[in-house]
MARBA-3410 file (N, C-alpha, C, O; in Angstrom, 1 decimal):
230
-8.9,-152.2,90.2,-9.6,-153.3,90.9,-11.1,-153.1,91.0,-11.8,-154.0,91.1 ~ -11.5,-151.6,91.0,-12.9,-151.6,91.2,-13.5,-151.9,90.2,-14.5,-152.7,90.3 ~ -12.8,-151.3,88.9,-13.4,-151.3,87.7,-14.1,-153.5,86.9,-15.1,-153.9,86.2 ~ -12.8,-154.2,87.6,-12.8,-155.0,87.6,-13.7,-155.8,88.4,-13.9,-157.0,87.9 ~ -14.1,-155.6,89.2,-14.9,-156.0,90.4,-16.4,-155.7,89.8,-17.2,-156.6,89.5
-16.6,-154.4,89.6,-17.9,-153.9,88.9,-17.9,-155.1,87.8,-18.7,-156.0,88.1 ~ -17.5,-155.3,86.8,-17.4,-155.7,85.9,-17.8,-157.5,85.9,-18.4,-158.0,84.9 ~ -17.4,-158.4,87.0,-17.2,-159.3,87.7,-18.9,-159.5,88.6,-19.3,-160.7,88.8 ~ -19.5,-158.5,88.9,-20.3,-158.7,89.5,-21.8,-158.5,88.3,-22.7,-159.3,88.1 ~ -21.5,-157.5,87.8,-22.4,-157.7,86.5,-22.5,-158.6,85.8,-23.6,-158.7,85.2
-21.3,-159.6,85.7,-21.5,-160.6,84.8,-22.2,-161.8,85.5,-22.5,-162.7,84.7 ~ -22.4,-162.0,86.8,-23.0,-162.9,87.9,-24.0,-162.4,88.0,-24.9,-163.2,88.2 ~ -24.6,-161.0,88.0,-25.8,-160.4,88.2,-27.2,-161.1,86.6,-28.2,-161.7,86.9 ~ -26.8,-160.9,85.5,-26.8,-160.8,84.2,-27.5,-162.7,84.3,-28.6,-163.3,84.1 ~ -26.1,-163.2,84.6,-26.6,-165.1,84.3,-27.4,-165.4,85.4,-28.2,-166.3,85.4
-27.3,-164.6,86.4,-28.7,-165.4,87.5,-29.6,-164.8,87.3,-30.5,-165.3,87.9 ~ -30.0,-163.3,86.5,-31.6,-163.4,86.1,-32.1,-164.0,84.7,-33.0,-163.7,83.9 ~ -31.1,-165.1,84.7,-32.0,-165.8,83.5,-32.8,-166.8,84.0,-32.7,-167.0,85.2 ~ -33.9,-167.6,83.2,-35.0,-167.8,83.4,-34.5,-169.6,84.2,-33.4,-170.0,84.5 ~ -35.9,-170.3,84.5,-35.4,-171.5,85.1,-34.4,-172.2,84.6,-34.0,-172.0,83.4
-33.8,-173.2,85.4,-32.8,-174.2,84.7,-33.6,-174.8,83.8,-34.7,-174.5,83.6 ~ -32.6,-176.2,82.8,-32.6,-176.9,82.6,-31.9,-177.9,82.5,-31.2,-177.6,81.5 ~ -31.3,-179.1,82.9,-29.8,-179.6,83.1,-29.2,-179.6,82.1,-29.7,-180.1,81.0 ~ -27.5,-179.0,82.4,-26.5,-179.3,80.9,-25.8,-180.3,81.2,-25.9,-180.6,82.4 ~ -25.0,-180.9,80.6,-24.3,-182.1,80.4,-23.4,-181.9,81.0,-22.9,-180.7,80.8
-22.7,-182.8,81.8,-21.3,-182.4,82.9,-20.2,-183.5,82.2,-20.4,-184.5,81.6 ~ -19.3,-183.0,82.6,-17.6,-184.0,81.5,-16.3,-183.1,82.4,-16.4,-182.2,83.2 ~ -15.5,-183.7,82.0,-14.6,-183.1,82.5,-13.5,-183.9,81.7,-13.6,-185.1,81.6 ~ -12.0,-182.8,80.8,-11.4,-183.2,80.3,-9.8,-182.3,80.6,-9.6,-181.7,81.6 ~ -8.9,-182.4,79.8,-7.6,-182.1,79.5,-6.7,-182.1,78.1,-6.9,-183.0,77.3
-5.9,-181.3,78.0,-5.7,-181.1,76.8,-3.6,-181.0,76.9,-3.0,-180.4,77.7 ~ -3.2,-181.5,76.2,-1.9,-181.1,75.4,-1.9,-180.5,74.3,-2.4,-181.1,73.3 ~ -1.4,-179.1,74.3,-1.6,-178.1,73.1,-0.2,-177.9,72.8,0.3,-177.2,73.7 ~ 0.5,-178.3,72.0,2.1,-177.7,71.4,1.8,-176.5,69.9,1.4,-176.6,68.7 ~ 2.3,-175.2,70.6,2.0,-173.9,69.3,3.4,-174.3,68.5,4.4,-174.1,69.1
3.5,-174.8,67.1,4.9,-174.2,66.7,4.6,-172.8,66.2,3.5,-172.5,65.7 ~ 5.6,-172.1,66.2,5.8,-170.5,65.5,6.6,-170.5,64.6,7.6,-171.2,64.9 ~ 6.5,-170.0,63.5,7.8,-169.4,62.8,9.0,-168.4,63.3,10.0,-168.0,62.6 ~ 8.9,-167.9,64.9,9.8,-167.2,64.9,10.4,-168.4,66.1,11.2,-168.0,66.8 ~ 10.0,-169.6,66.1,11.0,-170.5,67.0,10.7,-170.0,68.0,11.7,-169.5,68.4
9.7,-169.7,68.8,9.5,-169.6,70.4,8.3,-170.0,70.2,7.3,-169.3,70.0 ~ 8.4,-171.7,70.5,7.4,-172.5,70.2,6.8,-172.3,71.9,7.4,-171.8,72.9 ~ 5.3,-172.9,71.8,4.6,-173.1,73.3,4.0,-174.3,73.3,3.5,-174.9,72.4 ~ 4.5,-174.7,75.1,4.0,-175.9,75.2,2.5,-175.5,76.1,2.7,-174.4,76.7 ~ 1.6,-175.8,76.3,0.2,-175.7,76.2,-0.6,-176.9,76.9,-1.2,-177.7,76.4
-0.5,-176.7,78.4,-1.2,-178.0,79.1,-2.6,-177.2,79.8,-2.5,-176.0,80.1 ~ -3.9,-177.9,80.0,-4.8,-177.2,80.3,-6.2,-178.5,81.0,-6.5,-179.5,80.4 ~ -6.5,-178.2,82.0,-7.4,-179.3,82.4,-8.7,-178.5,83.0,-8.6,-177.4,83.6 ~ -10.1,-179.2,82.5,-11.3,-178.4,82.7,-12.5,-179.1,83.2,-12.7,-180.2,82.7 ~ -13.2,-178.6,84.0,-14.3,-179.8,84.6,-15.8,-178.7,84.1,-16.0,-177.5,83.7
-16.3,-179.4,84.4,-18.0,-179.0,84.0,-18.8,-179.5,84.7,-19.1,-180.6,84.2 ~ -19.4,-179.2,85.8,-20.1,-180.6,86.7,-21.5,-180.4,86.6,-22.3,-181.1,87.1 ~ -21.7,-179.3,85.7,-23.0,-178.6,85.6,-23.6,-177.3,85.0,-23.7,-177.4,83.8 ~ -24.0,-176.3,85.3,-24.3,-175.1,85.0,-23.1,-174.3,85.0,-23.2,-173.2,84.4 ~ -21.5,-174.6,85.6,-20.5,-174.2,85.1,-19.8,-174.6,85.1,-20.0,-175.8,85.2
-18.5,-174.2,84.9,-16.8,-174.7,84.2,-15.8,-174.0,85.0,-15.8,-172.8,85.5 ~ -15.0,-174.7,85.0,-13.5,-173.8,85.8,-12.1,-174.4,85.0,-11.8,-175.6,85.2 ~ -11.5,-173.8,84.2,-10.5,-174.5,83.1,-9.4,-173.4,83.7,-9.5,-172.2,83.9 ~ -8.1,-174.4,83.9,-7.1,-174.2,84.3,-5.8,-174.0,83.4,-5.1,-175.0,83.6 ~ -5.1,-173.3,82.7,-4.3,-173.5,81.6,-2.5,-172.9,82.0,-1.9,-172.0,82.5
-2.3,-173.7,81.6,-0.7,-172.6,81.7,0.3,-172.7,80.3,0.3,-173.7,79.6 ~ 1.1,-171.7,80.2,1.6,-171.3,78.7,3.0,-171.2,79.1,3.5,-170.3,79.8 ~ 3.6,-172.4,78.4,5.2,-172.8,78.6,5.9,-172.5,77.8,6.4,-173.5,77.2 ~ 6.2,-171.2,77.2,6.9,-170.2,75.9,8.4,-171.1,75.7,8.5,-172.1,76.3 ~ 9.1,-170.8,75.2,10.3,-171.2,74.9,11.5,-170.2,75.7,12.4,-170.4,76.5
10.9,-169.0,74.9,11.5,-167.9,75.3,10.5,-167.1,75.7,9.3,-167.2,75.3 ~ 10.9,-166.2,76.6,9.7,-165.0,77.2,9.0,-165.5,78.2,9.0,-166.6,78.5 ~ 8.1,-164.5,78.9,7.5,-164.6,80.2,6.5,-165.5,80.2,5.7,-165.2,79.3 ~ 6.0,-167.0,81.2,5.2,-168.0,81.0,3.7,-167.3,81.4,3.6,-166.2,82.0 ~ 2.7,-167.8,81.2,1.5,-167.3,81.8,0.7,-168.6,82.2,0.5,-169.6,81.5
0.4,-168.2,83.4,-1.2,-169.1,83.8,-2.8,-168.5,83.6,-3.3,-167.5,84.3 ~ -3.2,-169.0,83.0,-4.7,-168.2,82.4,-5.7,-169.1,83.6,-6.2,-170.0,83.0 ~ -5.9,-169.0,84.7,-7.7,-169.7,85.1,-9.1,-168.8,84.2,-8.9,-167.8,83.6 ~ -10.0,-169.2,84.2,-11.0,-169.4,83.8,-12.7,-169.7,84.4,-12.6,-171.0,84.5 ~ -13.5,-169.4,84.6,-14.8,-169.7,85.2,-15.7,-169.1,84.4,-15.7,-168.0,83.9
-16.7,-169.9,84.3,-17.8,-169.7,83.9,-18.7,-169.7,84.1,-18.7,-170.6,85.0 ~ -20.1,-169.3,84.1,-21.2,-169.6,84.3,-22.5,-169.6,83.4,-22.8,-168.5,83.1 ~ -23.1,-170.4,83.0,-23.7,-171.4,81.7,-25.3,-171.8,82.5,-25.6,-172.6,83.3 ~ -26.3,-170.8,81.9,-27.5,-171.2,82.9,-28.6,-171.5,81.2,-28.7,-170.9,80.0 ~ -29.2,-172.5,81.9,-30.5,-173.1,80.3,-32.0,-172.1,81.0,-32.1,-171.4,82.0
-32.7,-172.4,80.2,-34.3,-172.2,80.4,-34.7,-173.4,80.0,-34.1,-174.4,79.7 ~ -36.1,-172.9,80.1,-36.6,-174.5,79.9,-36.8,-174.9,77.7,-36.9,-175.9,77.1 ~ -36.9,-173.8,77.5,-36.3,-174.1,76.1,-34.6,-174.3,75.5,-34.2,-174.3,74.3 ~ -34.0,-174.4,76.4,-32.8,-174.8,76.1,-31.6,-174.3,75.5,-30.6,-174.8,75.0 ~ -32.2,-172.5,75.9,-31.4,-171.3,75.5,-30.5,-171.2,76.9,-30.7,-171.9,77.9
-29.4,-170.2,76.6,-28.5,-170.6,77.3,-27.9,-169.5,77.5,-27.4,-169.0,76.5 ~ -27.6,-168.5,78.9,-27.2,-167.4,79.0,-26.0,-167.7,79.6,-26.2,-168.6,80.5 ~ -24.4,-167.0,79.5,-23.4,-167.6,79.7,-22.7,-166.2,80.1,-22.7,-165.3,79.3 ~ -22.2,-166.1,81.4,-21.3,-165.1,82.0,-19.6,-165.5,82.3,-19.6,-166.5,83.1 ~ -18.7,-165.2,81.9,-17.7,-165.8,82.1,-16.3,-164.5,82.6,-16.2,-163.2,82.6
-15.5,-165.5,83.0,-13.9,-164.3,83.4,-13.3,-165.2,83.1,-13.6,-166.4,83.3 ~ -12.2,-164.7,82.5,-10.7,-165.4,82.4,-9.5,-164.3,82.2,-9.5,-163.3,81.5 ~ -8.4,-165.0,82.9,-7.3,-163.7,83.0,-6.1,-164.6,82.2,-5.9,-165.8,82.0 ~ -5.4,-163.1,81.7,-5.0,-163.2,80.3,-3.5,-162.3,80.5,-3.5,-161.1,80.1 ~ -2.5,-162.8,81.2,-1.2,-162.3,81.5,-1.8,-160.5,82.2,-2.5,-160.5,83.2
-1.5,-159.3,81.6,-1.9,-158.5,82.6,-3.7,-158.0,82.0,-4.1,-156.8,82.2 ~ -4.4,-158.9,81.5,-5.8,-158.4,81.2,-6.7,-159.5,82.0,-6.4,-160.6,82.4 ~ -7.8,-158.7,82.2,-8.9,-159.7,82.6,-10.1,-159.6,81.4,-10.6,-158.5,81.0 ~ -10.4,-160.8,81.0,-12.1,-160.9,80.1,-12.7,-161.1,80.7,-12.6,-161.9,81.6 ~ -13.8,-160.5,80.4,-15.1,-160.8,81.1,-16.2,-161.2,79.7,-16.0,-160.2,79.0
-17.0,-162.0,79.0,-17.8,-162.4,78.2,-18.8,-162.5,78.9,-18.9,-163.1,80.0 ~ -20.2,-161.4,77.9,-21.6,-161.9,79.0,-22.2,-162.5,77.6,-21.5,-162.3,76.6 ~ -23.1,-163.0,77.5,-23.7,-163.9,75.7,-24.9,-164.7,76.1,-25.6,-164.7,77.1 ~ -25.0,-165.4,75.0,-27.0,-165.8,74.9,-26.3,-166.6,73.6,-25.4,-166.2,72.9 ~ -27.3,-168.2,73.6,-27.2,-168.9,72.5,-28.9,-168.8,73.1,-29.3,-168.8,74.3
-30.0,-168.7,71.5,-31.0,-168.5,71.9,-31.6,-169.0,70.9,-31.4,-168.6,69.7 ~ -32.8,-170.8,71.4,-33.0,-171.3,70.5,-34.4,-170.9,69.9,-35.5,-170.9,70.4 ~ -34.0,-170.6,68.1,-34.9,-169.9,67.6,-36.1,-170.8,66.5,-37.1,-170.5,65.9 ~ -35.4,-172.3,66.7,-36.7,-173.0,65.8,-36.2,-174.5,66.1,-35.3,-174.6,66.8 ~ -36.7,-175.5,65.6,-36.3,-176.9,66.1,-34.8,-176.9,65.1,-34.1,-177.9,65.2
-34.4,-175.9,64.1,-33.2,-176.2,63.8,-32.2,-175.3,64.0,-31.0,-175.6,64.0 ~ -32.9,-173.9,64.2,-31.6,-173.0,64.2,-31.7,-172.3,65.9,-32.6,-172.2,66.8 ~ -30.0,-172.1,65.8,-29.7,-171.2,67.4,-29.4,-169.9,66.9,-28.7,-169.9,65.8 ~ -29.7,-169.0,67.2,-28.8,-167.5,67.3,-27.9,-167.2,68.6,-28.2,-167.5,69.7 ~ -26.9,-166.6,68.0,-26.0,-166.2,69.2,-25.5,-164.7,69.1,-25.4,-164.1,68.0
-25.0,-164.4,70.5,-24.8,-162.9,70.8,-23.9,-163.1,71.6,-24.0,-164.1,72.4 ~ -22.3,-162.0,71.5,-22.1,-162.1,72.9,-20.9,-160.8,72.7,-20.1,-160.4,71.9 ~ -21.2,-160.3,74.3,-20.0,-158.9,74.2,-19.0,-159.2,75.6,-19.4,-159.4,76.8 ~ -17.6,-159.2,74.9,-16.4,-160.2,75.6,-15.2,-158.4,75.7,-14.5,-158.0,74.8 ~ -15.5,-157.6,77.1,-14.7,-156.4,77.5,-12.8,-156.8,78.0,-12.7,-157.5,79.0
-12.2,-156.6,77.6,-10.7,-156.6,77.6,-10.2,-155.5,78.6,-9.7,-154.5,78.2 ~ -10.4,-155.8,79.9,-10.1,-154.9,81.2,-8.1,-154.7,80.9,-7.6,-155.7,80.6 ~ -7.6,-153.8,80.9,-6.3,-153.5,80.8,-6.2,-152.9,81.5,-7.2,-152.4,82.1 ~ -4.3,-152.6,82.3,-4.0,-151.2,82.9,-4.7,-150.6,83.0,-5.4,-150.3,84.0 ~ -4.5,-150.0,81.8,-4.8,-148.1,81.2,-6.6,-148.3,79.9,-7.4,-147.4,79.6
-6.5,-149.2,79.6,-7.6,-149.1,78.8,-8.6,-150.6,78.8,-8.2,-151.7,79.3 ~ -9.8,-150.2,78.2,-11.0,-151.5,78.0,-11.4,-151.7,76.6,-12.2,-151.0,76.0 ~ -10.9,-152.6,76.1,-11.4,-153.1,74.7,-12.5,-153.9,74.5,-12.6,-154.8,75.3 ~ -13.5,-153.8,73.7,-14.6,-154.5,73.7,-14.8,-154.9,71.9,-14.8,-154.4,70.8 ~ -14.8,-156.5,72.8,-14.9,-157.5,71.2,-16.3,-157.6,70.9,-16.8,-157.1,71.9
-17.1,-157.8,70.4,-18.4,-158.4,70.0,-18.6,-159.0,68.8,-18.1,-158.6,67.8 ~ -19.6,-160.4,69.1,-19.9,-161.1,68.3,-21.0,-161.3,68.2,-21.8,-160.7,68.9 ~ -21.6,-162.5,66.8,-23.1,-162.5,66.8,-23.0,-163.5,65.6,-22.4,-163.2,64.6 ~ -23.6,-164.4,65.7,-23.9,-165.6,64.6,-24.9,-166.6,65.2,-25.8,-166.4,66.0 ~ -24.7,-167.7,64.5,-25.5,-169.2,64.8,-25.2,-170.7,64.4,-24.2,-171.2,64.0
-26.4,-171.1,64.6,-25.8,-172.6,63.9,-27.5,-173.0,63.7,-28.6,-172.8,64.2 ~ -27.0,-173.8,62.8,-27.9,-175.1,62.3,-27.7,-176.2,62.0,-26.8,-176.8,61.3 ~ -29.1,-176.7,62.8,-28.7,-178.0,62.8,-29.6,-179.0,62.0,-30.7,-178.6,61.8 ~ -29.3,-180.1,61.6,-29.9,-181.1,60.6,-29.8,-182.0,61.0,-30.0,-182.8,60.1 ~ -29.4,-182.6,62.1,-29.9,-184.0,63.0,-29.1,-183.7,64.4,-28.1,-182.9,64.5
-29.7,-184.3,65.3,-29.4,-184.1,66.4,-28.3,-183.5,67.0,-28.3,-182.8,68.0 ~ -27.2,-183.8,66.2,-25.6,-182.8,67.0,-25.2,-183.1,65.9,-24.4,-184.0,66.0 ~ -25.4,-182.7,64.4,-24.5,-182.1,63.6,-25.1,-181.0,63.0,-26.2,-181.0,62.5 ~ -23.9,-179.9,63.1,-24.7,-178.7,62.7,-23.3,-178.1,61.8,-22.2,-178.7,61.7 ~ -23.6,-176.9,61.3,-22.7,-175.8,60.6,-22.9,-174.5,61.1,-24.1,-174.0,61.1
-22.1,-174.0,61.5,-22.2,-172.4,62.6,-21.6,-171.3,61.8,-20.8,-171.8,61.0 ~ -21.6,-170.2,61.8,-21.0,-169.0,61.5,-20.8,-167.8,62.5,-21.6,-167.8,63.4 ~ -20.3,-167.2,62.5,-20.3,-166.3,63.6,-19.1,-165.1,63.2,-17.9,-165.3,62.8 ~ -19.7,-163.6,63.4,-18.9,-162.4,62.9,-18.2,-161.8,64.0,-18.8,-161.5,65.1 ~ -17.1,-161.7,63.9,-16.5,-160.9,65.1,-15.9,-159.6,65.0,-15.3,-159.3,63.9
-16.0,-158.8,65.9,-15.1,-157.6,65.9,-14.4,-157.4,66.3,-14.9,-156.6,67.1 ~ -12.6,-157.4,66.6,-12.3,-157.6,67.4,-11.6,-156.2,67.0,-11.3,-155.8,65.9 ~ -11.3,-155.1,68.7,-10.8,-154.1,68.3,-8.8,-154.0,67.9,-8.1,-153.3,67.2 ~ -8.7,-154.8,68.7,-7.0,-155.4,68.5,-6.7,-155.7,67.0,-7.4,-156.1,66.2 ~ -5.0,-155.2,66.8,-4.8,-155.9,65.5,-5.3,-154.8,64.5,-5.7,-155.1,63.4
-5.3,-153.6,64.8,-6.1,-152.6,63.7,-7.7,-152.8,63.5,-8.1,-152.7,62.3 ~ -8.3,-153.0,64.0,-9.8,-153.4,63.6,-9.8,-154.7,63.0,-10.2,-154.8,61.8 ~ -9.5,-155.7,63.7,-10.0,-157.0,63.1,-11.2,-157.3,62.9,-11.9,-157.2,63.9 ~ -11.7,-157.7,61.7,-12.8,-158.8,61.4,-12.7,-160.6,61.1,-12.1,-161.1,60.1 ~ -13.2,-161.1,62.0,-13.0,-162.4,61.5,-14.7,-163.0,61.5,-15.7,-162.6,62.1
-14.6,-164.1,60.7,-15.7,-164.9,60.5,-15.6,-166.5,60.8,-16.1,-167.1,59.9 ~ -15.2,-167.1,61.6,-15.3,-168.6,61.9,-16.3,-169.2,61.8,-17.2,-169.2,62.6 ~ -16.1,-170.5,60.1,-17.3,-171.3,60.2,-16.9,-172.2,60.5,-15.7,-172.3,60.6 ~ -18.0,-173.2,60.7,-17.5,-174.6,61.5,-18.6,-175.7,60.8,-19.6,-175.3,60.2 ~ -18.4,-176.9,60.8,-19.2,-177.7,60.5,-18.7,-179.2,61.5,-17.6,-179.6,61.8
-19.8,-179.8,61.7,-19.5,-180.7,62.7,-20.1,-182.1,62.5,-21.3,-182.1,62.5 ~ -19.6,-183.1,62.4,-20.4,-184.4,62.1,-20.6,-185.2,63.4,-19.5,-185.6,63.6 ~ -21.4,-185.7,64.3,-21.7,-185.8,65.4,-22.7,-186.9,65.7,-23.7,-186.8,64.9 ~ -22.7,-188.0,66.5,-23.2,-189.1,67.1,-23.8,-188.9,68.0,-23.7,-187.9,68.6 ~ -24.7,-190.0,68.3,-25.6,-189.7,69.7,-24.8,-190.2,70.7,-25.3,-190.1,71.9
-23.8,-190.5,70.7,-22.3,-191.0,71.7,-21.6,-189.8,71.8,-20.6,-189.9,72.6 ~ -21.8,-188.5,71.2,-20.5,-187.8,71.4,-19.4,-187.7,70.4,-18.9,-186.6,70.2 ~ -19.1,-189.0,69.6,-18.2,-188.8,68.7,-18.4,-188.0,67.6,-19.5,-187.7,67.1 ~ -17.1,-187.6,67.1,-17.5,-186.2,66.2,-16.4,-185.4,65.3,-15.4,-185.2,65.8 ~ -16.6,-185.1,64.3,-15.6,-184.6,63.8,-15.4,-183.0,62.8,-15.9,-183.0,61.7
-15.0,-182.4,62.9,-15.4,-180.8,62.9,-14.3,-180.0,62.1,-13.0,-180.1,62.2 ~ -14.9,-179.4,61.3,-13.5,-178.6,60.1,-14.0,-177.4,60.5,-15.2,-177.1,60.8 ~ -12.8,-176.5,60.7,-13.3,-174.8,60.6,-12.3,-174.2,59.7,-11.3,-174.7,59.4 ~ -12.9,-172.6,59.1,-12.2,-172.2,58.5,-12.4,-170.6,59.3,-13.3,-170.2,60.0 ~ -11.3,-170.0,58.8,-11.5,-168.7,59.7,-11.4,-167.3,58.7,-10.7,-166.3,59.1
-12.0,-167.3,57.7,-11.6,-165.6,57.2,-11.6,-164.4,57.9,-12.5,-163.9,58.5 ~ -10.3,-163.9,57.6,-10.3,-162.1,58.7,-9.4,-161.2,57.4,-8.5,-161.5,56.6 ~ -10.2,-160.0,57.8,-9.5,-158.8,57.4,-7.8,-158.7,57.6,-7.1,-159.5,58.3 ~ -7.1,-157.6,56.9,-5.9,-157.5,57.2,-4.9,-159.1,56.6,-3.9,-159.2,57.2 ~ -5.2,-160.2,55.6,-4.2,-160.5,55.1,-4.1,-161.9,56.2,-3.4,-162.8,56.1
-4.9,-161.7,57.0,-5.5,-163.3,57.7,-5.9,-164.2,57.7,-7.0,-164.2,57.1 ~ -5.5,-165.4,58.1,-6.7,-166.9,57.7,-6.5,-168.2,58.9,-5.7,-168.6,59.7 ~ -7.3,-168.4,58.5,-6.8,-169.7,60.3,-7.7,-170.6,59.6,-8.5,-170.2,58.8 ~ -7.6,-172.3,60.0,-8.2,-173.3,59.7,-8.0,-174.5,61.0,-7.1,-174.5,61.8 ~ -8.8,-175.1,60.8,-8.7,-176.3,62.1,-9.2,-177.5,62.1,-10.3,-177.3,61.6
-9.1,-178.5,62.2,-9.5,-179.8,62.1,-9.2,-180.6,63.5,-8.1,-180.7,64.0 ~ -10.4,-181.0,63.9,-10.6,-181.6,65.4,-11.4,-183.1,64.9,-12.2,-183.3,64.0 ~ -10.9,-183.9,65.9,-12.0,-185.2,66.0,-12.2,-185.3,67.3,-11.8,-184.5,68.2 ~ -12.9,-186.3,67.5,-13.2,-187.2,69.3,-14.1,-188.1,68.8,-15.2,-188.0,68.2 ~ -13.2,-189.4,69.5,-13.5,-190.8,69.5,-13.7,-190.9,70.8,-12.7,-190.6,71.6
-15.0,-191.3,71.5,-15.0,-191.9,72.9,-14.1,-190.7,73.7,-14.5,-189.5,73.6 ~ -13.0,-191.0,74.3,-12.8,-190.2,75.2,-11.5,-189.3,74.5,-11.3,-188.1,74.9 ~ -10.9,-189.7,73.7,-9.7,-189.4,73.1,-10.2,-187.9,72.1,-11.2,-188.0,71.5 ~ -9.3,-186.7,72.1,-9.1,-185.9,71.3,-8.1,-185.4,70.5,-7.0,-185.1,71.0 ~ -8.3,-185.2,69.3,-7.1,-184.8,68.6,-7.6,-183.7,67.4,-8.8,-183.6,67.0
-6.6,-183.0,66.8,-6.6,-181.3,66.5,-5.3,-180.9,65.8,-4.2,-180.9,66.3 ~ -5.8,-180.4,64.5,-4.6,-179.5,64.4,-5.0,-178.0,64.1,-6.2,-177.9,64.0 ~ -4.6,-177.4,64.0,-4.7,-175.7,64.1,-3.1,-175.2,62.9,-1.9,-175.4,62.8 ~ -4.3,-174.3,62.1,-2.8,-173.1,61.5,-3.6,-171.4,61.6,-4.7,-171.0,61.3 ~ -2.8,-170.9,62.1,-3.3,-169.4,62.1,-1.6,-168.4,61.6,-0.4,-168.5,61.8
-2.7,-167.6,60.9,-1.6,-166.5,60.4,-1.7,-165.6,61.0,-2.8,-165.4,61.5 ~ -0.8,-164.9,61.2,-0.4,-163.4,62.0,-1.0,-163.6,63.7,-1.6,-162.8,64.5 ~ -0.3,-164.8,63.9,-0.9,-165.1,65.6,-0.8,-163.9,66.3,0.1,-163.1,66.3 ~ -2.0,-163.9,67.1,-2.3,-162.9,68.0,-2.0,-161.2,67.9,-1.7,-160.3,68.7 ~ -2.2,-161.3,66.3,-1.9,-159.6,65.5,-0.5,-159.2,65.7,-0.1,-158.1,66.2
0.1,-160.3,65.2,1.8,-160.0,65.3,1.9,-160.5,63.7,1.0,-160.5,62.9 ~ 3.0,-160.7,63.5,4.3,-161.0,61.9,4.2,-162.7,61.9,4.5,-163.2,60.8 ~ 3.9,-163.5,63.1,4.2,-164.8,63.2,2.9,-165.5,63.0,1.9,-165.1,63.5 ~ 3.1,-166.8,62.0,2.3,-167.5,61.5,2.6,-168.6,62.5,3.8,-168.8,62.8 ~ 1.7,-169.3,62.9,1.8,-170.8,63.8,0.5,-171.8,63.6,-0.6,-171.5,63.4
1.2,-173.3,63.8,0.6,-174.1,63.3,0.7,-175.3,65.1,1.6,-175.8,65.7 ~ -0.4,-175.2,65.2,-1.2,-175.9,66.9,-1.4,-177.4,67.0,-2.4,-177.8,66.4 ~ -0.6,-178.3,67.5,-1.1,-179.4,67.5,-1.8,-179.9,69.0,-1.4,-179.4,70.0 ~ -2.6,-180.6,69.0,-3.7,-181.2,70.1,-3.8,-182.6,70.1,-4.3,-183.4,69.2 ~ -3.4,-182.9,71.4,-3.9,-184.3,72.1,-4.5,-184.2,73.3,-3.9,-183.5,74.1
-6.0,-184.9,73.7,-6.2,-184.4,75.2,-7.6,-185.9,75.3,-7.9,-186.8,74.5 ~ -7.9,-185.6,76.1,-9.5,-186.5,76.8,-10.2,-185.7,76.9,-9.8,-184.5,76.9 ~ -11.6,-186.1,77.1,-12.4,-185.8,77.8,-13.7,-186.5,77.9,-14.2,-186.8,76.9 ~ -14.4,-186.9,79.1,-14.9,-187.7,80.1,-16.4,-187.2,80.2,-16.5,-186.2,80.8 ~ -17.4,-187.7,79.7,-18.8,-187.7,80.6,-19.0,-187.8,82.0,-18.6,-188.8,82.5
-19.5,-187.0,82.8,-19.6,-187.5,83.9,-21.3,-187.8,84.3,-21.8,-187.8,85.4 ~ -21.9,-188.1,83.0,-23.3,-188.5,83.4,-23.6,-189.3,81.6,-22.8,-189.5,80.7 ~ -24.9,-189.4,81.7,-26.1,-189.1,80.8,-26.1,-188.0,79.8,-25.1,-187.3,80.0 ~ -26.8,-187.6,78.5,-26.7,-186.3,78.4,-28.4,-186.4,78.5,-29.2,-187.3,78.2 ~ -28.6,-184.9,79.1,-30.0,-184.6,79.4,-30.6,-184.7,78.4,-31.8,-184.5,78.3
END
């Protein structure tokens, strides 16, 4: 618990010495996620998240078929400067792990962001540390194409690369393909839209969560402006 505690307090230490605000855009939405698996212990997947500001609190619970259910909460904290870089401390617990994510989206020209971020996997008995680092660019106002390298130590030394590309309105609406290449015989792909308030998604990943089982993710959910965007 200390170790956790330490870890929890650093990540709150870290986002409040970033520089002044800026206001971020507040929404608040909900999601229906159904996993099917190939080994038939499909999950049902309900999750609801608010954003009223500078942070997030997302609520999720995992309805297995077979095997032990889990409730995941989540918090965040998401602070701007006045250039519109963006230092982000987060926890979320993960059946018997806690994550903690500390990261920087840091804007480096009127088109491109860089991003950084190191996400520690508190266990029992051991601490795993994932790290990442990519970006995006953008070519009009909210559509961009992102890349980003991961290392994740799970799974035998995973590498994965998630690109993304996004087509995007000054409303919000938007529509987004990713593809996921990873080491070890891996691949994930995804396709998301959002119209107005409505979301929809499908998802395929191979060797889910560095197991033998391949599953394919379906998504229905909202989500809500609760202002302006700054």
């Amino acid at each position: 618990m200390k170790r956790i505690a330490c870890m929890l307090a650093l990540s709150i230490a870290v986002a409040v010495a970033a520089p002044a605000l800026a206001t971020p855009p507040a929404y608040v939405g909900g999601q229906f996620r159904y996993w099917s698996f190939s080994d038939g212990n499909d999950l049902r997947d309900v999750l609801a998240y608010w954003v009223p500001g500078p942070f997030h609190v997302q609520l999720e619970y995992w309805d297995f078929v077979k095997g032990e259910d889990q409730f995941r909460p989540e918090v965040g904290l998401h602070l701007r400067d006045r250039r519109r870089s963006v230092y982000t401390a987060e926890w979320r617990h993960a059946r018997h792990d806690e994550r903690f994510t500390l990261g920087t989206d840091q804007v480096l020209s009127a088109h491109l962001v860089g991003r950084v971020q190191v996400s520690p996997i508190v266990g029992r008995d051991s601490t795993m540390w994932v790290l990442s680092g990519g970006g995006d660019c953008y070519w009009k106002s909210y559509d961009f194409v992102s890349a980003t390298l991961i290392h994740d130590p799970r799974g035998s030394d995973l590498w994965v690369v998630p690109m993304r590309v996004r087509i995007a309105n000054e409303q919000d609406d938007w529509f987004q393909v990713t593809v996921a290449p990873a080491s070890h015989r891996t691949f994930g792909w995804a396709v998301d839209v959002k119209k107005r308030w409505l979301r929809l998604g499908i998802e395929r990943n191979n060797r889910y969560d560095f197991t033998s089982v391949d599953g394919t993710t379906f998504t229905v959910g909202f989500q809500q402006a609760l202002g302006p965007r700054p």
